[in-house]
C-alpha positions in Angstrom: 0.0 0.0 0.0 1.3 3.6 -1.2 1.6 5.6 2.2 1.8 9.8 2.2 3.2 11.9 4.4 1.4 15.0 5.7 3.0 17.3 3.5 4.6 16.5 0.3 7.3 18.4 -1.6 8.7 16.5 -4.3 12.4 17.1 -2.7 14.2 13.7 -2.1 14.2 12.2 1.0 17.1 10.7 2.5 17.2 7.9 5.3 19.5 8.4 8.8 21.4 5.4 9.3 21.1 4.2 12.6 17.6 3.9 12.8 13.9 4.0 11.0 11.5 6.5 12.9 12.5 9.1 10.9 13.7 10.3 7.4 15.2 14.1 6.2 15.6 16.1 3.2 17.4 19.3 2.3 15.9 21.5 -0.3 19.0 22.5 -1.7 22.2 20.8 -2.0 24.6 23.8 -0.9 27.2 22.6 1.4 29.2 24.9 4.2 32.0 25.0 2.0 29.5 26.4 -0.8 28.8 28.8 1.8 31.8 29.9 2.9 33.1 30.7 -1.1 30.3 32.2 -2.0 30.7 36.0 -3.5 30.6 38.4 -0.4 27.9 40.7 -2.5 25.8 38.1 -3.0 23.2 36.6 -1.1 23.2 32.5 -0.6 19.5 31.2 -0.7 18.5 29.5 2.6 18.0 25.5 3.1 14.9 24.0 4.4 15.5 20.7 6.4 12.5 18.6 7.4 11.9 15.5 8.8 9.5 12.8 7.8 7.7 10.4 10.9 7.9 7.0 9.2 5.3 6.1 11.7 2.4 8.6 11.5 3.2 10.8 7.9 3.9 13.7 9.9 6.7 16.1 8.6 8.5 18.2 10.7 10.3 21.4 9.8 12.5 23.1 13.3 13.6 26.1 11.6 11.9 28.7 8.9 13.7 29.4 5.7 16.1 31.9 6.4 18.6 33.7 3.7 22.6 32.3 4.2 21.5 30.3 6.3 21.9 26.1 5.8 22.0 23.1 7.2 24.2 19.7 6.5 22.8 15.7 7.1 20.9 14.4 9.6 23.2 12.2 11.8 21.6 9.9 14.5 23.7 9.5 17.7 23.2 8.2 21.8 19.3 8.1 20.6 19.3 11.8 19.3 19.1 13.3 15.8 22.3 15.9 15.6 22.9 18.4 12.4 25.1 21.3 11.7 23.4 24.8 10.7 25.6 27.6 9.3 24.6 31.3 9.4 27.2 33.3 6.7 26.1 36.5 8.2 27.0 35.6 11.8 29.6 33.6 10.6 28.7 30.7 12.8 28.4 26.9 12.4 25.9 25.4 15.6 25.3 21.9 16.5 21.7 21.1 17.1 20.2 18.1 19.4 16.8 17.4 18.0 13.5 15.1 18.8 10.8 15.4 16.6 8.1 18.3 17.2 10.1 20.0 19.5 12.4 23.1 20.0 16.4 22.3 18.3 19.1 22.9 21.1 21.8 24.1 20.3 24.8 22.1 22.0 28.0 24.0 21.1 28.7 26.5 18.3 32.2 27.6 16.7 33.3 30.4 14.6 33.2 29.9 10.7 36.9 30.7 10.9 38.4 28.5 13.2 36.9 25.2 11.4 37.6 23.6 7.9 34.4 23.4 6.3 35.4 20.7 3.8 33.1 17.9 4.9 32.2 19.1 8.5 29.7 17.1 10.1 28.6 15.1 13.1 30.0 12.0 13.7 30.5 9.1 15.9 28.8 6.9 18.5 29.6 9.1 21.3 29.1 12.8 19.4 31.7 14.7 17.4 31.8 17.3 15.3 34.6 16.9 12.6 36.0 17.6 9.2 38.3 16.0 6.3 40.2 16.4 3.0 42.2 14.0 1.1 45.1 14.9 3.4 43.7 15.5 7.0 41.3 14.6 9.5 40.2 17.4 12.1 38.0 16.9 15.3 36.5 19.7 16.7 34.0 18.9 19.6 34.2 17.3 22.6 37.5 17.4 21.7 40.1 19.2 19.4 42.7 17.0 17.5 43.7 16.6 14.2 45.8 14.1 12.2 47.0 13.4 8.5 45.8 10.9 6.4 46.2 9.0 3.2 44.7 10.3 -0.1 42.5 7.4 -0.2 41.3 7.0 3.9 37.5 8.2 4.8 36.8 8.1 8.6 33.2 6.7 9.1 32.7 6.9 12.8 34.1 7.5 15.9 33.8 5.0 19.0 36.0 5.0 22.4 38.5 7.4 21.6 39.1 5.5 18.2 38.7 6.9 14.9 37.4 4.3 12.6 38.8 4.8 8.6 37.8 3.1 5.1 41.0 3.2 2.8 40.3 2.3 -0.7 43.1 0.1 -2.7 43.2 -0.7 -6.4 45.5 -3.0 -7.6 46.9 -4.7 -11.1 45.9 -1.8 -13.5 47.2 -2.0 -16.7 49.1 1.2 -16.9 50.6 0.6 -20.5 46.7 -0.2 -21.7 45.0 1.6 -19.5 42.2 -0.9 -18.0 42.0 -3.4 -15.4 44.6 -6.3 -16.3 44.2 -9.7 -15.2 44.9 -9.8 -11.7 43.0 -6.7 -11.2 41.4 -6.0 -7.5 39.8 -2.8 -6.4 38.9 -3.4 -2.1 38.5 -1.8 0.9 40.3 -1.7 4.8 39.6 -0.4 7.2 42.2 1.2 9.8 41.6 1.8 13.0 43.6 5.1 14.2 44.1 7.0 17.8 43.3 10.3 18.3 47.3 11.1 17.7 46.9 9.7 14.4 48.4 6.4 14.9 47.8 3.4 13.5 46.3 0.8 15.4 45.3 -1.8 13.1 44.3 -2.6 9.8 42.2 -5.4 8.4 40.3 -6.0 5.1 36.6 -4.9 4.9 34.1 -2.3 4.5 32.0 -0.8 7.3 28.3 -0.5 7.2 25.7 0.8 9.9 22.8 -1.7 10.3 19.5 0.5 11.7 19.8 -0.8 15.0 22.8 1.5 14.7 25.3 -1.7 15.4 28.6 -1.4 13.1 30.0 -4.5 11.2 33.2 -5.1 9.1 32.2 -6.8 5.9 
C-alpha cells in the first residue's frame, strides 16, 4: 500500500542510518563550504530541512527558511538526531540536538573561521563534530585533535576514543593499456587510528551501519 506523508514536496528524502523512525531532506544541496566561497555581495539562498515520521506521515520542519543560512545531514547519535546549521552573516556553524516536534538545542557552536568546512559534520557513536580532506582529518568537539591521512582514507565513525577509517586500494591496472589487467582487484580496509593519528590496526573490509545502529566489518 502507497503511504503519504502529511506534507509532500517533491524534494528527495534521504534515510539516517542508525535507525527507521524518521527520514530528512534538504531543499537545496549547498554545502558549508559552498557557503563559505560564496561571492561576499551576494546573497546565498537558505535550506529547508525537514523531517518525515515514518510512523504517522507527519513532517516536521525546526527552523523557517532563512537567507545564508543552511543546514548539512541528519546524523543519529546516543538516541538523538544531531545536524550542523551555518549562518554566513554571523559567521557561525551550531550543533543542534533534535527530537521530533520540539524546539532544536543548540549544544555548542564555533566560529566559521576556526573550522575547515570541507566535509564538516557530526560524527561518531559518542558525538563529534569533525572535518576532512584527502590529506587531513580534524576533530572539533568534545574534543580538538587533528591528524594526517592518506589520499584514499575516509573516517566513518568515531567510537571509544578510536577513529574508525575506510582506505580504498586498487591494484593490477594496466598502466601501459589503461584498463583493469588480469589480476585486477579494487577493495577496501579499514584502519583503526588513535586520536594522535596512529595506526592501530588494519584489516580487510568495509564498514556498514545496520539500523539498530550496530557497526559491522564486511
Amino acid at each position: 500500500m502507497l503511504k503519504r506523508f502529511k506534507e509532500r514536496n517533491g524534494i528527495y528524502i534521504a534515510d539516517i542510518a542508525g535507525q527507521d523512525k524518521l527520514a530528512h531532506s534538504l531543499s537545496s544541496n549547498t554545502d558549508f563550504y559552498d557557503l563559505s566561497e560564496w561571492p561576499e555581495n551576494e546573497i546565498c539562498p537558505g535550506t529547508i530541512l525537514r523531517f518525515f515520521d515514518l510512523e504517522n506521515g507527519e513532517v516536521y520542519q525546526p527552523f523557517e527558511k532563512t537567507d545564508d543560512v543552511i543546514y548539512g545531514n541528519v546524523f543519529y547519535v546516543e538516541e538523538n538526531y544531531w545536524f550542523l546549521q551555518a549562518d554566513r552573516q554571523a559567521k557561525k556553524i551550531t550543533l543542534y540536538r533534535y527530537v521530533p516536534a520540539s524546539i532544536p538545542e543548540a549544544v555548542t557552536s564555533f566560529s566559521m573561521n576556526d573550522v575547515d568546512t570541507y566535509n564538516l559534520s557530526p560524527m561518531g557513536n559518542q558525538i563529534h563534530v569533525t572535518s576532512q580532506d584527502c590529506e587531513r582529518f580534524s576533530c572539533y568537539y568534545p574534543e580538538v585533535f587533528s591528524f594526517p591521512i592518506g589520499s584514499h582514507e575516509t573516517a566513518v565513525f568515531i567510537d571509544e576514543k578510536k577513529v574508525y577509517l575506510e582506505n580504498w586500494i586498487e591494484e593490477g591496472w594496466d598502466e601501459e593499456n589503461n584498463r583493469a589487467g588480469k589480476e585486477y582487484r579494487f577493495y577496501d580496509e579499514v584502519i583503526i587510528r588513535d586520536f594522535e593519528g596512529n595506526i592501530l590496526s588494519k584489516e580487510t573490509g568495509t564498514l556498514y551501519q545496520a539500523r539498530s545502529g550496530s557497526w559491522w566489518i564486511g
